[in-house]
KEDREN-426128 format. One record per residue (C-alpha): residue number from 1; residue in three letters; chain; x, y, z. Coordinates in pm, 1 decimal. Layout:
REM KEDREN-426128
NODE,NUM,ALA,A,X,Y,Z;
...
END
This chain:
REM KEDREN-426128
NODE,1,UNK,A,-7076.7,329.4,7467.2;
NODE,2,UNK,A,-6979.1,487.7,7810.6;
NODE,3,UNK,A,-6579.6,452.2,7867.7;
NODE,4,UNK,A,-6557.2,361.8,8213.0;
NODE,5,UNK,A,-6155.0,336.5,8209.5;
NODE,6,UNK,A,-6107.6,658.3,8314.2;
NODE,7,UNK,A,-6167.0,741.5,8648.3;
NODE,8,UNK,A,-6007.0,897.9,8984.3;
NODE,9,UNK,A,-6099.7,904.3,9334.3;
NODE,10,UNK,A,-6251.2,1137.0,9630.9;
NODE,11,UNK,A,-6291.2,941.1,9901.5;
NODE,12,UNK,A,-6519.2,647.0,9893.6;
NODE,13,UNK,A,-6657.2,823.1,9502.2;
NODE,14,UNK,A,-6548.2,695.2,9161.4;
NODE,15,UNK,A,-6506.2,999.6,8962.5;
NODE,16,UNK,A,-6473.3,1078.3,8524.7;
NODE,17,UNK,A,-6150.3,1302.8,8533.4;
NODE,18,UNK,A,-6394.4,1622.5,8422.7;
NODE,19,UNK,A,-6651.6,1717.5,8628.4;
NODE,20,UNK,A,-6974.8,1859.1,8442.8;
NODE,21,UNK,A,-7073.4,2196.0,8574.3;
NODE,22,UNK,A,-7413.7,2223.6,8667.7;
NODE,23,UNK,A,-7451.8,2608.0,8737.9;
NODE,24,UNK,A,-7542.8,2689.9,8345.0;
NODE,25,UNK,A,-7855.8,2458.7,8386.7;
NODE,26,UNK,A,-8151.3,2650.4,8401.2;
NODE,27,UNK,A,-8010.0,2941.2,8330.9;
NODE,28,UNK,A,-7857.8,2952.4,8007.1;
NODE,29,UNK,A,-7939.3,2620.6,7927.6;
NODE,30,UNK,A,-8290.1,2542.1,7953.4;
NODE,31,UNK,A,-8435.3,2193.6,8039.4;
NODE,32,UNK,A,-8363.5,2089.3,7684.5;
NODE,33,UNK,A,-8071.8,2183.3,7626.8;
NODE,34,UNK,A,-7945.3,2098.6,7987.2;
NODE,35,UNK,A,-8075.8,1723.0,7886.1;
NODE,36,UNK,A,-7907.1,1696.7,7562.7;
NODE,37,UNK,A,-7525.9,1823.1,7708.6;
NODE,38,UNK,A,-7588.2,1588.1,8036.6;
NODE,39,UNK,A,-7684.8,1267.3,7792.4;
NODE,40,UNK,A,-7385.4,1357.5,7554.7;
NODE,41,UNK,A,-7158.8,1373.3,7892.2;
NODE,42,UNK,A,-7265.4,1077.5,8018.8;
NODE,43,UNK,A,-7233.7,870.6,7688.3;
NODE,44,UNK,A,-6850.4,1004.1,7682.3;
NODE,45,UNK,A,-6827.9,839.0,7991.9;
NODE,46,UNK,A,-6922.2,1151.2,8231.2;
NODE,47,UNK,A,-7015.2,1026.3,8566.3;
NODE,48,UNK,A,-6963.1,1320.9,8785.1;
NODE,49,UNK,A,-7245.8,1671.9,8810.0;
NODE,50,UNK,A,-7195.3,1902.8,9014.8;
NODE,51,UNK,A,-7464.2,2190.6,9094.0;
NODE,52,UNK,A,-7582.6,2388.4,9400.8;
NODE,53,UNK,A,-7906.7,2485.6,9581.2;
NODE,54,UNK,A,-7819.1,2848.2,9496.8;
NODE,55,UNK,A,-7831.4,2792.0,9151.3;
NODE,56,UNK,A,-7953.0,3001.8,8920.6;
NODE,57,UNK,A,-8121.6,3277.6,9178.3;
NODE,58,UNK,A,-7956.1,3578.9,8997.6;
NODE,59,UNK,A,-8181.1,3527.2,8741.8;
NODE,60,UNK,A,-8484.7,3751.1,8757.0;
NODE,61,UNK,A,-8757.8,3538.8,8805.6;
NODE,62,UNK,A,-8515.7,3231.4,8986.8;
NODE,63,UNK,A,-8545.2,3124.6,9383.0;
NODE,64,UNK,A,-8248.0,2898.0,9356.4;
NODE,65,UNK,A,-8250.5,2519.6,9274.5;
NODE,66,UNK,A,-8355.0,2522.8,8938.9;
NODE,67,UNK,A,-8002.7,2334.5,8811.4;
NODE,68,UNK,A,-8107.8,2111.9,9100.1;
NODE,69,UNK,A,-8431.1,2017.7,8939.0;
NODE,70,UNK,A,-8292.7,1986.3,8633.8;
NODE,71,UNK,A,-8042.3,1705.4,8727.6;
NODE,72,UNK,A,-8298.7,1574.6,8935.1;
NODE,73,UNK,A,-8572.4,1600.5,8612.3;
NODE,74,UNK,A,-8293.5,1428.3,8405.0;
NODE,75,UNK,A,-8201.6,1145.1,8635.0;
NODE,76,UNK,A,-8554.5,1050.0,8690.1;
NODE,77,UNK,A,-8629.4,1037.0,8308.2;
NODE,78,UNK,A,-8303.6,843.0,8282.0;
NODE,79,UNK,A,-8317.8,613.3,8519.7;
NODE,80,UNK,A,-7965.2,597.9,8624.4;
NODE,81,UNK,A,-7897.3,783.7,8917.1;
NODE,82,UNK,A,-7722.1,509.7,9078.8;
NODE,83,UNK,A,-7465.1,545.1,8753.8;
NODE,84,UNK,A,-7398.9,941.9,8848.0;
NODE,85,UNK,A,-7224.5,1106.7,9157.4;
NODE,86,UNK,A,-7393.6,1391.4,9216.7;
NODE,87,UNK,A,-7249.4,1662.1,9409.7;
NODE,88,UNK,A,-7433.6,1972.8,9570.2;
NODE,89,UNK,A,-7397.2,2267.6,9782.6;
NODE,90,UNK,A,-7526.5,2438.7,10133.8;
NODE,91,UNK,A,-7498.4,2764.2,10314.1;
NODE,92,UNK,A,-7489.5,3044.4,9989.6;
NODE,93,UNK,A,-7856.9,3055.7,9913.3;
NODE,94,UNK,A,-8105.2,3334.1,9908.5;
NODE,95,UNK,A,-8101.7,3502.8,10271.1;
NODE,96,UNK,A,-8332.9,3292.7,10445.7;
NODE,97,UNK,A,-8103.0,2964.2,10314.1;
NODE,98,UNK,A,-7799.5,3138.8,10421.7;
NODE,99,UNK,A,-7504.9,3018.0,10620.8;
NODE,100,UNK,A,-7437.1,2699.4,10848.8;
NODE,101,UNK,A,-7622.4,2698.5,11106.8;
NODE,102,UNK,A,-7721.9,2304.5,11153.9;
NODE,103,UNK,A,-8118.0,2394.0,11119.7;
NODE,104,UNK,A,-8002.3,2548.3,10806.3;
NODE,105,UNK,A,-7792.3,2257.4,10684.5;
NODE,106,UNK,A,-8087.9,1996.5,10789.4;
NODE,107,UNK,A,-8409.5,2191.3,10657.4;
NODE,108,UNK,A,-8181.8,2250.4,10297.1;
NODE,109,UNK,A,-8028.2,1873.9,10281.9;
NODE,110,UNK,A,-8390.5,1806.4,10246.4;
NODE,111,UNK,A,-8499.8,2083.0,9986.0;
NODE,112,UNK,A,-8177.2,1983.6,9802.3;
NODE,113,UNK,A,-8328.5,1550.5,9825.2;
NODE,114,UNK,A,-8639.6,1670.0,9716.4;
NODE,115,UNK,A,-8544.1,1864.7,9344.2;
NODE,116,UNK,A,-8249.4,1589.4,9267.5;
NODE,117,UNK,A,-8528.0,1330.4,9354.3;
NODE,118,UNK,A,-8312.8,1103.9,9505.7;
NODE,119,UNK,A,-8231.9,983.2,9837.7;
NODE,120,UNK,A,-7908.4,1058.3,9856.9;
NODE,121,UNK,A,-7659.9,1329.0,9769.7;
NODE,122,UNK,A,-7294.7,1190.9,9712.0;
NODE,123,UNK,A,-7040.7,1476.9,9776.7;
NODE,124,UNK,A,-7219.5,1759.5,9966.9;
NODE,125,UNK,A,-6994.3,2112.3,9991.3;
NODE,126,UNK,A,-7027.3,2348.9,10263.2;
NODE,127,UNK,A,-7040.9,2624.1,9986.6;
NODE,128,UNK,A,-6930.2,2943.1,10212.6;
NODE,129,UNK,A,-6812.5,2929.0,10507.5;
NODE,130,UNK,A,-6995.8,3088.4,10808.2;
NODE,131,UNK,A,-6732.7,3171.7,11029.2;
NODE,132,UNK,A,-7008.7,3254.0,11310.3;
NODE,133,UNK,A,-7085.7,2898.3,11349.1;
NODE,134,UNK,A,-6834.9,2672.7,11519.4;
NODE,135,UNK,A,-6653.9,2433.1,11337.6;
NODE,136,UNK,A,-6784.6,2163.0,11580.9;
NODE,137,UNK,A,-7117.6,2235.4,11483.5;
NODE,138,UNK,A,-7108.4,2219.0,11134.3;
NODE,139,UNK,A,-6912.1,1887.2,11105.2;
NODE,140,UNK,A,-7127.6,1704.2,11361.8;
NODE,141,UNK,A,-7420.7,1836.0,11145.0;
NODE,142,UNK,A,-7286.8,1698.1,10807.2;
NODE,143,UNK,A,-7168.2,1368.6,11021.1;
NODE,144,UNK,A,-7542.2,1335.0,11126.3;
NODE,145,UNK,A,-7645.3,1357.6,10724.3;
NODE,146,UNK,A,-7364.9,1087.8,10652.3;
NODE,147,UNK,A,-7468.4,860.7,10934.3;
NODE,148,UNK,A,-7826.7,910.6,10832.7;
NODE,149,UNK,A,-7756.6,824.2,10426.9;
NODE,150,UNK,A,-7882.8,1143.7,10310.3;
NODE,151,UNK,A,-7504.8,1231.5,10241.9;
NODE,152,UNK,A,-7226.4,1006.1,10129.1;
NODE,153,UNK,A,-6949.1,1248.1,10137.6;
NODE,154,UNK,A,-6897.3,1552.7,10261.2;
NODE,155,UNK,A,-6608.7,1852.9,10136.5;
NODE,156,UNK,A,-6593.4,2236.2,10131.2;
NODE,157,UNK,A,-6532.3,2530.5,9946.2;
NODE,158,UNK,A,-6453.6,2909.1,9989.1;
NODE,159,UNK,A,-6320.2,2857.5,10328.7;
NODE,160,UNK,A,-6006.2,2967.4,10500.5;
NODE,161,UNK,A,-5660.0,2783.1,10542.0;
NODE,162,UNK,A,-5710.0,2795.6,10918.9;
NODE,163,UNK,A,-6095.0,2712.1,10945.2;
NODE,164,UNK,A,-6034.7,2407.1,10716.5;
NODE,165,UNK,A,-5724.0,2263.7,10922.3;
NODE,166,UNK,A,-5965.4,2311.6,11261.9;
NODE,167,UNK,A,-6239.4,2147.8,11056.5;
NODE,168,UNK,A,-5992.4,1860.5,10936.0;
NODE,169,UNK,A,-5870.7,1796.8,11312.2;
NODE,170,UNK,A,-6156.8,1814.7,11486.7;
NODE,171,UNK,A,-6317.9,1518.1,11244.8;
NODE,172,UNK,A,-5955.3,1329.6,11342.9;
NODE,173,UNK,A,-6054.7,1419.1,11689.3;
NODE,174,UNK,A,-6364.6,1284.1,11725.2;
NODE,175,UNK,A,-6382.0,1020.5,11496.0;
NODE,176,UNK,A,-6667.0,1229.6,11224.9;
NODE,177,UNK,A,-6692.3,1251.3,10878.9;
NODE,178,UNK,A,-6429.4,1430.8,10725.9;
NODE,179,UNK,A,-6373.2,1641.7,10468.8;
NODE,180,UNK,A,-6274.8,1469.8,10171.2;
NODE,181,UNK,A,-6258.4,1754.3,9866.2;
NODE,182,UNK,A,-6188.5,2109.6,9854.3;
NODE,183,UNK,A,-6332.9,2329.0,9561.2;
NODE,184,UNK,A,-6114.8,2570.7,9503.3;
NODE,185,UNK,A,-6100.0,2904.4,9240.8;
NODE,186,UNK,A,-5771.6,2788.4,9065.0;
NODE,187,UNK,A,-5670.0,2842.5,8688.9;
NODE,188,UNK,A,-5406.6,2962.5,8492.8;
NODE,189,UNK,A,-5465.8,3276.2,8552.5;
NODE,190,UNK,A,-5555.6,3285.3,8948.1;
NODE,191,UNK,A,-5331.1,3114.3,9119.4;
NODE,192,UNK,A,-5256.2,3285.6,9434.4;
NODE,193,UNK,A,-5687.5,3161.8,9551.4;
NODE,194,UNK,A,-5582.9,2804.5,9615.5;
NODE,195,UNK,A,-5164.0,2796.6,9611.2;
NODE,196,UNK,A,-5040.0,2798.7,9950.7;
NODE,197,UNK,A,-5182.9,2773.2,10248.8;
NODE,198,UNK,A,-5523.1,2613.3,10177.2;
NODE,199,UNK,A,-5339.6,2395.9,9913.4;
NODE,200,UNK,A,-5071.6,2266.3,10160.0;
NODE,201,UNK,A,-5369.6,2192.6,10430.0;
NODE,202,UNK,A,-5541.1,2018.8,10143.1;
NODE,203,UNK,A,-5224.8,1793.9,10052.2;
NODE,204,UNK,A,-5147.9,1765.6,10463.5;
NODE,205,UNK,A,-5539.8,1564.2,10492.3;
NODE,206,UNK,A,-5583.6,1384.9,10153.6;
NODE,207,UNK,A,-5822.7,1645.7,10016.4;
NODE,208,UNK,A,-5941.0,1570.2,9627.3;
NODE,209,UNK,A,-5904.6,1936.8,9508.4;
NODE,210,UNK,A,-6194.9,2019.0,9228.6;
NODE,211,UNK,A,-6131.6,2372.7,9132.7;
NODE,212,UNK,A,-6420.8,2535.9,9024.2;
NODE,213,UNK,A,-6369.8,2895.4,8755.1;
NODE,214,UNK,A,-6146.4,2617.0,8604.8;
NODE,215,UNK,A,-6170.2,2795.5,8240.3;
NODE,216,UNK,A,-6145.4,3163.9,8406.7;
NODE,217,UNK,A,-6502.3,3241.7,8294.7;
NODE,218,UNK,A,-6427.6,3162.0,7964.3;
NODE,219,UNK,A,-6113.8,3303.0,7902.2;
NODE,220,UNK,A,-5892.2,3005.5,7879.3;
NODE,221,UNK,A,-6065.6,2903.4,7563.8;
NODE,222,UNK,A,-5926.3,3099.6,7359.8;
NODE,223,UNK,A,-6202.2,3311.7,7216.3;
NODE,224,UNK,A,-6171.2,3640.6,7373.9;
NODE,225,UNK,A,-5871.6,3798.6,7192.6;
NODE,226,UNK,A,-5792.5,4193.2,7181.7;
NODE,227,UNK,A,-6052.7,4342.3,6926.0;
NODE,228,UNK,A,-6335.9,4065.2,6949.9;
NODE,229,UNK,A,-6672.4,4046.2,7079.9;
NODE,230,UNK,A,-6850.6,3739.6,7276.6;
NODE,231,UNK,A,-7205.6,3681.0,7314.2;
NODE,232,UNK,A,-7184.9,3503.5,7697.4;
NODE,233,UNK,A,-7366.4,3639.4,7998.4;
NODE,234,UNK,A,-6976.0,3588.1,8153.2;
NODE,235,UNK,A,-6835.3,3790.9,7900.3;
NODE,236,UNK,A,-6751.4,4074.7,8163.9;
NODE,237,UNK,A,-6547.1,3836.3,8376.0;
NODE,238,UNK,A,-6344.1,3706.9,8066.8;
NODE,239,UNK,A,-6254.3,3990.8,7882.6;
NODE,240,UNK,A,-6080.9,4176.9,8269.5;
NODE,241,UNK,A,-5835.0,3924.3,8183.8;
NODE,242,UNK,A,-5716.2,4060.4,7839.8;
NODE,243,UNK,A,-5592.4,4386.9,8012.3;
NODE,244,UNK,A,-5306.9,4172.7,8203.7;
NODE,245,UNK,A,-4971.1,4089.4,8108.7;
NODE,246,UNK,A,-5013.6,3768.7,8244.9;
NODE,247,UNK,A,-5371.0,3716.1,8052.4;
NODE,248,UNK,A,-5170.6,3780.1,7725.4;
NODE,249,UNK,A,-4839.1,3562.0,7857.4;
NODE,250,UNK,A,-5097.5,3259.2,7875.2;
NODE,251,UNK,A,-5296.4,3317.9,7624.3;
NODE,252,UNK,A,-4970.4,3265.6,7407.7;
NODE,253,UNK,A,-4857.0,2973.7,7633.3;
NODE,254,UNK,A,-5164.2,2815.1,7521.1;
NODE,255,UNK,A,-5156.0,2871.7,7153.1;
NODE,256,UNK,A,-4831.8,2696.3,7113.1;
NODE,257,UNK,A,-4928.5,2416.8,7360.2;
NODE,258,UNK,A,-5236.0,2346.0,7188.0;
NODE,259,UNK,A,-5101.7,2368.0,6838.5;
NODE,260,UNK,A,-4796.4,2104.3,6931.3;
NODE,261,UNK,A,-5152.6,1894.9,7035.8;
NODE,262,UNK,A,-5368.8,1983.7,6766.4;
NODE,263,UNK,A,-5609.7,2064.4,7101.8;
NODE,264,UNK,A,-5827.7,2326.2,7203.4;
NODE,265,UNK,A,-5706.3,2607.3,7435.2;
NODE,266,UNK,A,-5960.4,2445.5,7652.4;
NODE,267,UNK,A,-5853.8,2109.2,7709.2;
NODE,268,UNK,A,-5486.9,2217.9,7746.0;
NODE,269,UNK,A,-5592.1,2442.7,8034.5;
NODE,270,UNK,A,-5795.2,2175.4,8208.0;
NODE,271,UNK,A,-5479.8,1912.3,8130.5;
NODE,272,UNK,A,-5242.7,2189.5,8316.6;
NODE,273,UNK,A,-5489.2,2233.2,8632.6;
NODE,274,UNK,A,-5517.3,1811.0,8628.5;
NODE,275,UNK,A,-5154.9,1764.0,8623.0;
NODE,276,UNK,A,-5114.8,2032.0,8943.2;
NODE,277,UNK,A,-5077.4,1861.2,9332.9;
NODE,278,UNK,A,-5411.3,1777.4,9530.4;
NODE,279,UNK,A,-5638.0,1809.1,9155.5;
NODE,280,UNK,A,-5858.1,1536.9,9141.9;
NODE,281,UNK,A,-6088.7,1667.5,8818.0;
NODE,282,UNK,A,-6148.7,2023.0,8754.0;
NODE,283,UNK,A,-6503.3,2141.1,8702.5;
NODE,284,UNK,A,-6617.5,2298.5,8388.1;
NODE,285,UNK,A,-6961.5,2368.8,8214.1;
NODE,286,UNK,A,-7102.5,2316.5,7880.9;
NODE,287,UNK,A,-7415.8,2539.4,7790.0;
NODE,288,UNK,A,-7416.3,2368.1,7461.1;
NODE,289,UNK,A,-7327.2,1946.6,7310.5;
NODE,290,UNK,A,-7088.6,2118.3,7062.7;
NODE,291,UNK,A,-6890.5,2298.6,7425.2;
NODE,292,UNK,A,-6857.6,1929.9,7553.9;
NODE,293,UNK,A,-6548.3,1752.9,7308.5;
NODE,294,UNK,A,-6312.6,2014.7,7464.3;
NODE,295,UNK,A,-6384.7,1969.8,7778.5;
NODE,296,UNK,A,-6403.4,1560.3,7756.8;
NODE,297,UNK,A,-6065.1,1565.7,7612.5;
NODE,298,UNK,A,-5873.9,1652.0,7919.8;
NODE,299,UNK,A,-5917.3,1269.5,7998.0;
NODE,300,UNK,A,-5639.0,1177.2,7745.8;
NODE,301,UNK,A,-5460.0,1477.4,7687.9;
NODE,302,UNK,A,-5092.4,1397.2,7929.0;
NODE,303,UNK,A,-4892.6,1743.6,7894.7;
NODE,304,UNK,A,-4509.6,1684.5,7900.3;
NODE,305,UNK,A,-4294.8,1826.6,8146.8;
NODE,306,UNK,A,-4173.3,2112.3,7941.8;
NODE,307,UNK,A,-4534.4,2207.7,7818.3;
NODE,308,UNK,A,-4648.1,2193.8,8193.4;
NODE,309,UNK,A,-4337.5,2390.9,8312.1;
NODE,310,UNK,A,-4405.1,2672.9,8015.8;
NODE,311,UNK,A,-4751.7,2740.6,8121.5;
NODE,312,UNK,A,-4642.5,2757.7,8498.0;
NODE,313,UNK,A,-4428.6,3038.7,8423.4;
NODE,314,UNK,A,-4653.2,3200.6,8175.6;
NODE,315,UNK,A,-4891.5,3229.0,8438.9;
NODE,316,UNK,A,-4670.6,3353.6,8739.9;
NODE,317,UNK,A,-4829.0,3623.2,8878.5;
END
């Protein structure tokens, strides 16, 4: 039975504390698998997917949007989209889907509608930033979608400290829709892409942080150790991580916290990156049902002080 205690807010949304990465869907999940980790998610409880309309077109043979019509394959068969919050991206897809212009935004809100087959899309990210497009523009665009219904709320990711305070105050200003998440790169072991200026910004407006790389690729799960070998097409961005000092210093931060827990690596690195200001719910994937129990778990694991101090300074740059 779904556990609906859990839950935390962005904006108007009612959000499970872990949100399911979509990005592994229809690439190395296929629609099978993809369908069997999104109906053991939302039996824990899950409420909360997030994709893009980018995703998967590195994959030879992929245009972009095949998580998209996953999700949207999955809710259909389910019937229970009004049960999910389903979060999506704009502006980082194959050239001709590119950037913010607001014909760009409008003509992919609708491609996006179309493979989630729904009507509307409940957190939409500006996924890049095109800093050749006015700030003005693009929020008066995404307040258009919100007024319209196509878009309940709106939030951003990979943009700049000072292009997301003029975006912030220029909503205030004129009374739009405002940002109301930021998803940033932030884990254990990269810090310095969300501490700081776009993380006091984010506490300064109310921003939900979601920080996406939440599990460094892998890394923060424990299995890539000196001497071993991983079968994962992210391998290569793990295993840069064992060559650090810090990599090792958390690695071994981890290993204790975790064994005081009897938890998985994973779950105590989610429970740090919860526990740190502006995180709403970090985002992490599951390519298989067996991935999934670590990840639920950050939704009762509660660090103590001293655990949560120890991995802060294990993972000082």
């Amino acid at each position: 039975m779904a556990d609906n205690t859990h839950r935390t807010n962005i904006g108007s949304l009612s959000v499970h504390p872990l949100n399911l990465g979509g990005n592994v869907f229809g690439w190395t999940a296929d629609e099978k698998q993809s369908f069997a980790v999104l109906d053991a998610y939302a039996e824990a409880g899950g409420n909360f997917i997030d994709t893009a309309d980018v995703y998967s077109a590195w994959v030879p043979g992929n245009q972009g949007g095949e998580s998209e019509t996953v999700i949207g394959n999955w809710l259909a068969e389910r019937g229970n989209r009004d049960a999910i919050v389903v979060a999506t991206k704009v502006g980082n897809g194959v050239p001709e889907h590119r950037g913010l212009a607001p014909a760009t935004i409008k003509a992919d809100v609708e491609a996006s509608l179309r493979r989630l087959r729904t009507d509307h899309i409940d957190l939409y990210y500006t996924h890049v930033d095109d800093e050749s497009v006015p700030v003005e523009d693009i929020i008066t665009t995404l307040d258009g979608l919100v007024k319209e219904g196509k878009v309940r709320e709106i939030a951003a990711s990979n943009i700049s400290p000072e292009r997301l305070r003029a975006s912030l105050e220029f909503s205030d200003a004129a009374g739009l829709a405002k940002y109301v998440a930021i998803q940033p790169h932030y884990n254990l072991v990269s810090r310095d892409t969300y501490e700081g200026g776009l993380a006091s910004v984010a506490a300064e407006h109310g921003l939900a942080a979601v920080p996406y790389f939440a599990l460094a690729s892998g890394f923060l799960t424990g299995k890539y150790r000196p001497g071993t070998t991983v079968d994962s097409a992210r391998a290569g961005g793990a295993v840069k991580y064992l060559e650090t000092e810090r990599g090792a210093r958390v690695l071994a931060a981890l290993d204790e916290v975790a064994a005081a827990h009897d938890a998985e690596l994973a779950t105590v690195a989610l429970a740090w990156l919860a526990a740190q200001p502006t995180v709403a719910t970090p985002l992490a994937s599951a390519r298989t049902v067996e991935q999934l129990p670590a990840l639920l778990a950050v939704a009762e694991l509660k660090l103590t002080d001293a655990e949560l101090a120890k991995l802060t300074a294990a993972s000082a740059a």
